[in-house]
N, CA, C and O atoms as CSV, one atom per row, in Angstrom:
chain,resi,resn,atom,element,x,y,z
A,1,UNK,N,N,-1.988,-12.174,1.206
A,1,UNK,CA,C,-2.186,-11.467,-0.041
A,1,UNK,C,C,-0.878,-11.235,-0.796
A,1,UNK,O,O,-0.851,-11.179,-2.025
A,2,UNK,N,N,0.151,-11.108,-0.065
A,2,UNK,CA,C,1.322,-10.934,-0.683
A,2,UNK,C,C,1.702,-11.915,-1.790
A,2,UNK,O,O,2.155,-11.456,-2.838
A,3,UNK,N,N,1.526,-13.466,-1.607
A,3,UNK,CA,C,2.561,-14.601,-2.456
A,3,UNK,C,C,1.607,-14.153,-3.607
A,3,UNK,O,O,2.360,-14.052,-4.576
A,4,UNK,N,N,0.364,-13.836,-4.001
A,4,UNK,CA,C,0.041,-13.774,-5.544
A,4,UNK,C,C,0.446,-12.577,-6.282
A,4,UNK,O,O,0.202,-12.502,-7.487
A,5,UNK,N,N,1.157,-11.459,-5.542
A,5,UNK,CA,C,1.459,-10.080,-5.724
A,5,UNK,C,C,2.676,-10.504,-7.003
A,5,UNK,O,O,2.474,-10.308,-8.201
A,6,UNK,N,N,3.823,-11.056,-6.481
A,6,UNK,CA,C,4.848,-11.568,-7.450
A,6,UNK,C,C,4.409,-12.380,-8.461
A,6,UNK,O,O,5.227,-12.986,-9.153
A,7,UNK,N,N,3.084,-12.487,-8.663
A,7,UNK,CA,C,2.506,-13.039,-9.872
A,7,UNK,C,C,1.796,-11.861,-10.645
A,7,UNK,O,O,1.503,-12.373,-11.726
A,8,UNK,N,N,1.450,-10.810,-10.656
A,8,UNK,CA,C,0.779,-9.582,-11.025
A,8,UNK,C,C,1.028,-9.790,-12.467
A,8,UNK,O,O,0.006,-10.161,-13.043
A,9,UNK,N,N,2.136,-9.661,-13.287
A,9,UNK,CA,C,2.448,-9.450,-14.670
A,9,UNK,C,C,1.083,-10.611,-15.133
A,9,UNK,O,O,0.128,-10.372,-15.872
A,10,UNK,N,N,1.410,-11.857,-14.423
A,10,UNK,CA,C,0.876,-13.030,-15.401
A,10,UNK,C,C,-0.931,-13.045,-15.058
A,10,UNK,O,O,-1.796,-13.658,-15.683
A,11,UNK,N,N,-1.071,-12.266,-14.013
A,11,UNK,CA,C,-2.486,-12.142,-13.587
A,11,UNK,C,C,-2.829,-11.465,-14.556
A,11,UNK,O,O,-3.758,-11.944,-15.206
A,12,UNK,N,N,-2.303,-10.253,-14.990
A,12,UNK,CA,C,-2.742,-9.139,-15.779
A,12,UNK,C,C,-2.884,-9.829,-16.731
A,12,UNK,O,O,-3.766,-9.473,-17.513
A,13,UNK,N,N,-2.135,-11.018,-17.048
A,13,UNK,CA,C,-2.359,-11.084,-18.583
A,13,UNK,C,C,-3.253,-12.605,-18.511
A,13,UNK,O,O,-3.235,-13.392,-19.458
A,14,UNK,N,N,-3.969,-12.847,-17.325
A,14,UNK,CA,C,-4.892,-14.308,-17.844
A,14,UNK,C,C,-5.802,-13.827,-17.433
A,14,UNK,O,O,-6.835,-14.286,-17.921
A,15,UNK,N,N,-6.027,-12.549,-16.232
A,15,UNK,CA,C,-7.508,-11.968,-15.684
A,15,UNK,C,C,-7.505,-10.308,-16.444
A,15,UNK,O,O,-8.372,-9.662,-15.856
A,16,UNK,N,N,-7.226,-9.951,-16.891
A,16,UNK,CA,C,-7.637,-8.278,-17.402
A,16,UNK,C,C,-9.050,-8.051,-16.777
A,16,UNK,O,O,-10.001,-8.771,-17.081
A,17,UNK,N,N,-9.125,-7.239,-16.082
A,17,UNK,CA,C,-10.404,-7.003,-15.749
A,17,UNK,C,C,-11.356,-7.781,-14.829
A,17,UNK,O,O,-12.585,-7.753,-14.773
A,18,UNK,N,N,-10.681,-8.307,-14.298
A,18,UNK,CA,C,-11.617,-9.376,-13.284
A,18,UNK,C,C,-11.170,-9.239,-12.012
A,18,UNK,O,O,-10.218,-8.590,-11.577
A,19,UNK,N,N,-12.207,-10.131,-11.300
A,19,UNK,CA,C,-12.008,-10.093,-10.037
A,19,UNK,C,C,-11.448,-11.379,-9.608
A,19,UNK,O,O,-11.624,-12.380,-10.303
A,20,UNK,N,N,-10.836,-11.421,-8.597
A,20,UNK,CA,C,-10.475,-12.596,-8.077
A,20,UNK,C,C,-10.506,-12.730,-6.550
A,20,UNK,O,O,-10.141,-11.944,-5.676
A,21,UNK,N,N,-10.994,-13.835,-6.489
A,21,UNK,CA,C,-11.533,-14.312,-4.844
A,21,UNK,C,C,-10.361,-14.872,-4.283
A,21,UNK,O,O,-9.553,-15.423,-5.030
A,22,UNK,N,N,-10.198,-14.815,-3.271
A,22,UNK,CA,C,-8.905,-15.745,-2.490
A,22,UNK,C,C,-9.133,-16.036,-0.794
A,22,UNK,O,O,-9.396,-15.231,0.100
A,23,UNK,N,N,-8.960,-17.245,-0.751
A,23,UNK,CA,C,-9.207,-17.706,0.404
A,23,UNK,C,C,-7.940,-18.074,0.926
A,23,UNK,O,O,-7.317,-18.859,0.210
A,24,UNK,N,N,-7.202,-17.600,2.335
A,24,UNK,CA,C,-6.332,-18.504,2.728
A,24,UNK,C,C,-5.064,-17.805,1.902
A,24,UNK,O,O,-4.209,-18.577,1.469
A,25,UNK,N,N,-4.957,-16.835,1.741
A,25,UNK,CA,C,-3.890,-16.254,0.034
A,25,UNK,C,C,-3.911,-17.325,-0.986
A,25,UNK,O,O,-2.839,-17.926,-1.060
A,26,UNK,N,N,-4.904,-17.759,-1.854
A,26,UNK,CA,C,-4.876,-18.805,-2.632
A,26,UNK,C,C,-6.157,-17.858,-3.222
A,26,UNK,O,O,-7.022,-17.118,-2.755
A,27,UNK,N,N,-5.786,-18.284,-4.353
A,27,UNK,CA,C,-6.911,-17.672,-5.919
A,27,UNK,C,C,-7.894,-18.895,-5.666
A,27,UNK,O,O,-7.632,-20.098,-5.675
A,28,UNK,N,N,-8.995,-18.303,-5.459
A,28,UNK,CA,C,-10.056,-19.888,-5.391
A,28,UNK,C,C,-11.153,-19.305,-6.502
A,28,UNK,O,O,-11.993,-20.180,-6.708
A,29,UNK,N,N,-11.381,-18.233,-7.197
A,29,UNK,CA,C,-12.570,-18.020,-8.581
A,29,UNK,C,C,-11.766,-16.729,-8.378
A,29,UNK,O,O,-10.977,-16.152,-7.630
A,30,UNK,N,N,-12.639,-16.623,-9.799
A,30,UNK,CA,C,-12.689,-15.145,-10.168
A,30,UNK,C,C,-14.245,-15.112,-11.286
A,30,UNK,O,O,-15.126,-15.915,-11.594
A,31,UNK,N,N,-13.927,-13.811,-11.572
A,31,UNK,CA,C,-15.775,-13.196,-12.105
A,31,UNK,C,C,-15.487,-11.956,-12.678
A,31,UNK,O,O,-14.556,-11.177,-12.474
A,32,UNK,N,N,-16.472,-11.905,-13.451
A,32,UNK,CA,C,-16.559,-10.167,-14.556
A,32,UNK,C,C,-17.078,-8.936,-13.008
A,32,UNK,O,O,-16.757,-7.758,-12.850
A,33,UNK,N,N,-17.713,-9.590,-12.355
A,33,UNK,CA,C,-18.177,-8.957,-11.092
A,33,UNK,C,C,-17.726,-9.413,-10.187
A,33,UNK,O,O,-17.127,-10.489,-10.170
A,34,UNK,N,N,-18.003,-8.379,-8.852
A,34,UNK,CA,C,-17.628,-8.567,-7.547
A,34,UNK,C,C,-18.279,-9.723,-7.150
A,34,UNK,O,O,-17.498,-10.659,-6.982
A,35,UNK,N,N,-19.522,-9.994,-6.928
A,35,UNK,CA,C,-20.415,-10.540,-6.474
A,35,UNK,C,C,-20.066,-12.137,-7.156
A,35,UNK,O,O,-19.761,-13.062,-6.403
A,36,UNK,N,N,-20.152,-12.327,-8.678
A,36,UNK,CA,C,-19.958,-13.634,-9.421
A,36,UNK,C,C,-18.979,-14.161,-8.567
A,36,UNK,O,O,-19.207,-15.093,-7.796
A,37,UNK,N,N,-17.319,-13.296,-8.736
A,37,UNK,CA,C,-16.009,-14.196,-7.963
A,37,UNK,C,C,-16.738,-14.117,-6.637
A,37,UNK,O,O,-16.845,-15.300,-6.313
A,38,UNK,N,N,-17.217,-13.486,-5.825
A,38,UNK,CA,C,-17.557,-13.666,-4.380
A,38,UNK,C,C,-18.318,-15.207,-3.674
A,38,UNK,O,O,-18.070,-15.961,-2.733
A,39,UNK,N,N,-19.336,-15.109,-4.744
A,39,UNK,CA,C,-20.480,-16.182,-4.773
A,39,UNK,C,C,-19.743,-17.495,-5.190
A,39,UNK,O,O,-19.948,-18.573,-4.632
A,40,UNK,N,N,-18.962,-17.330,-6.108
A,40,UNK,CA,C,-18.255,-19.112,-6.455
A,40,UNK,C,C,-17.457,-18.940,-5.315
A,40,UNK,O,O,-17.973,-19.656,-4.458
A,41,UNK,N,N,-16.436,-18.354,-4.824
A,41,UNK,CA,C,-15.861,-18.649,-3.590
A,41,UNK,C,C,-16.596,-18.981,-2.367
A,41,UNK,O,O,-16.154,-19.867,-1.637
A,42,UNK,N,N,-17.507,-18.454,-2.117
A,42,UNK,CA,C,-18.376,-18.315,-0.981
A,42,UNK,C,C,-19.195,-20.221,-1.150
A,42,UNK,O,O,-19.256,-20.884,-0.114
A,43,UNK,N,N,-19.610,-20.709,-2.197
A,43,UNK,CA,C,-19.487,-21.712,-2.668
A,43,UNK,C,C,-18.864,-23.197,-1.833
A,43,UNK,O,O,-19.177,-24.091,-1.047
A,44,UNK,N,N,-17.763,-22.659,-2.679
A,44,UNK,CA,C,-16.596,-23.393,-2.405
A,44,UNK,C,C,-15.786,-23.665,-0.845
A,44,UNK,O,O,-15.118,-24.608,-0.422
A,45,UNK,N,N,-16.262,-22.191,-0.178
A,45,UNK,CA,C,-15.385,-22.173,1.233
A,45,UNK,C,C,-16.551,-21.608,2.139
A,45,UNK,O,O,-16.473,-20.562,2.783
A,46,UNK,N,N,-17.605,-22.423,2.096
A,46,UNK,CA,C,-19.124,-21.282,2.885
A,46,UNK,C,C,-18.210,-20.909,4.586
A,46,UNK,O,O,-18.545,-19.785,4.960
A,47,UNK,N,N,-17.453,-21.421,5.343
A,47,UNK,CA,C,-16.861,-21.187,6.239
A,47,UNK,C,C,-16.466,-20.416,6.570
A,47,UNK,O,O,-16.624,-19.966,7.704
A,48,UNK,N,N,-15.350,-19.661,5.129
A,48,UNK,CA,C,-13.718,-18.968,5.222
A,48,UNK,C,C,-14.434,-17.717,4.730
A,48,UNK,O,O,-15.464,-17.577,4.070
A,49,UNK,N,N,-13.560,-16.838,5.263
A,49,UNK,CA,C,-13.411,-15.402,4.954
A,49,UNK,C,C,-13.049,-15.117,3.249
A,49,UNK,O,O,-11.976,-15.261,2.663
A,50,UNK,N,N,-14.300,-14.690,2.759
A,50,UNK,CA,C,-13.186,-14.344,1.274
A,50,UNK,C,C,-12.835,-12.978,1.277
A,50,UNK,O,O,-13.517,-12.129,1.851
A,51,UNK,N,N,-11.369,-12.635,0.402
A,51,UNK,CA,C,-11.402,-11.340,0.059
A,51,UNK,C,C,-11.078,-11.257,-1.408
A,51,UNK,O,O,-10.482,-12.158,-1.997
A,52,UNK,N,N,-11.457,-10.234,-1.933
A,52,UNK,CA,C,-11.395,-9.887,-3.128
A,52,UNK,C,C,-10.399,-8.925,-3.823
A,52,UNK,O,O,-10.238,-7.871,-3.209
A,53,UNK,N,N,-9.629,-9.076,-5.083
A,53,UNK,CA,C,-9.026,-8.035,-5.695
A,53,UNK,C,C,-9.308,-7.662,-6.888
A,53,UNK,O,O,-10.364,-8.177,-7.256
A,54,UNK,N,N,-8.887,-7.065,-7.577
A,54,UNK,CA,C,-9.469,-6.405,-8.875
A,54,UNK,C,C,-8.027,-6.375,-9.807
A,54,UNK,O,O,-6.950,-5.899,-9.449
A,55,UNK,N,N,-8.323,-6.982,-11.009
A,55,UNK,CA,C,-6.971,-7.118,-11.984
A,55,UNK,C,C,-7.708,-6.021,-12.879
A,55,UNK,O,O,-8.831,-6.007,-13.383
A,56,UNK,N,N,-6.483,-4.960,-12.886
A,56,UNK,CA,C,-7.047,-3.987,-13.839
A,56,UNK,C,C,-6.643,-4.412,-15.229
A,56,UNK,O,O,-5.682,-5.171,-15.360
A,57,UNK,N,N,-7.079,-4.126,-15.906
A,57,UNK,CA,C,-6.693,-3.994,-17.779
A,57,UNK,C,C,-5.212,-2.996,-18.019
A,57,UNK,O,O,-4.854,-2.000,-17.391
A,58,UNK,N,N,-4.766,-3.474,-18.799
A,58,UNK,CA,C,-3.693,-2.632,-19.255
A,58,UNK,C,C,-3.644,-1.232,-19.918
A,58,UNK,O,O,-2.710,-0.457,-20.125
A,59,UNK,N,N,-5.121,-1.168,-20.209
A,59,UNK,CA,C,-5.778,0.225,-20.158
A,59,UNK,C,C,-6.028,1.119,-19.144
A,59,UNK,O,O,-5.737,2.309,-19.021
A,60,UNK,N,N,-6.681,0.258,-18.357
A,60,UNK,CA,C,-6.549,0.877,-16.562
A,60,UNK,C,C,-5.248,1.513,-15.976
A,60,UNK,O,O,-5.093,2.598,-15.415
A,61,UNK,N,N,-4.159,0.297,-16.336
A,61,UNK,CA,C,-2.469,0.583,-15.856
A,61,UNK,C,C,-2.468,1.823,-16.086
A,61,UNK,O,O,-2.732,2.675,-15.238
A,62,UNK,N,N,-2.126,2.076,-17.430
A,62,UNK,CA,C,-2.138,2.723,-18.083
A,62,UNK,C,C,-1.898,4.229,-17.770
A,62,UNK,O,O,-0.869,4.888,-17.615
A,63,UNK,N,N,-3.413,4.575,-17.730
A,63,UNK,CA,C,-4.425,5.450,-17.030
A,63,UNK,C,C,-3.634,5.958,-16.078
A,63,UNK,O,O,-3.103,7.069,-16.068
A,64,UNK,N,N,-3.557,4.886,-15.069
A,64,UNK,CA,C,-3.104,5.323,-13.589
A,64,UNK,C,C,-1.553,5.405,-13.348
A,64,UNK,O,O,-1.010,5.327,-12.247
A,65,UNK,N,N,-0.880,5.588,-14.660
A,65,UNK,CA,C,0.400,5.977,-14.344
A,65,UNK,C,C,-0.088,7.295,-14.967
A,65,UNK,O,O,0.669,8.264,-15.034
């Protein structure tokens, strides 16, 4: 989970608000919902473990400072 962390700025600014699936620490979908990014990953890797994160909005940031 860490190597996409040093990408955060540029996540924020191509996912606002989405989810993103990752298999393997690799971005494999993302979705307006949990379930959408879950299901295209799940898809793609019926095998692998997915886990999920949540790109907040810059409104969210925000907020939570």
């Amino acid at each position: 989970m860490t190597k996409w962390l040093s990408h955060m700025d540029e996540l924020m600014e191509k996912h606002p608000g989405e989810y993103l699936a990752l298999v393997d620490d690799e971005i494999v979908s993302s979705g307006t919902s949990e379930f959408e990014a879950y299901k295209k990953a799940k898809d793609k890797y019926p095998d692998k473990k997915v886990s999920l994160v949540y790109i907040p909005t810059e409104e969210e940031t925000v907020t939570l400072l």
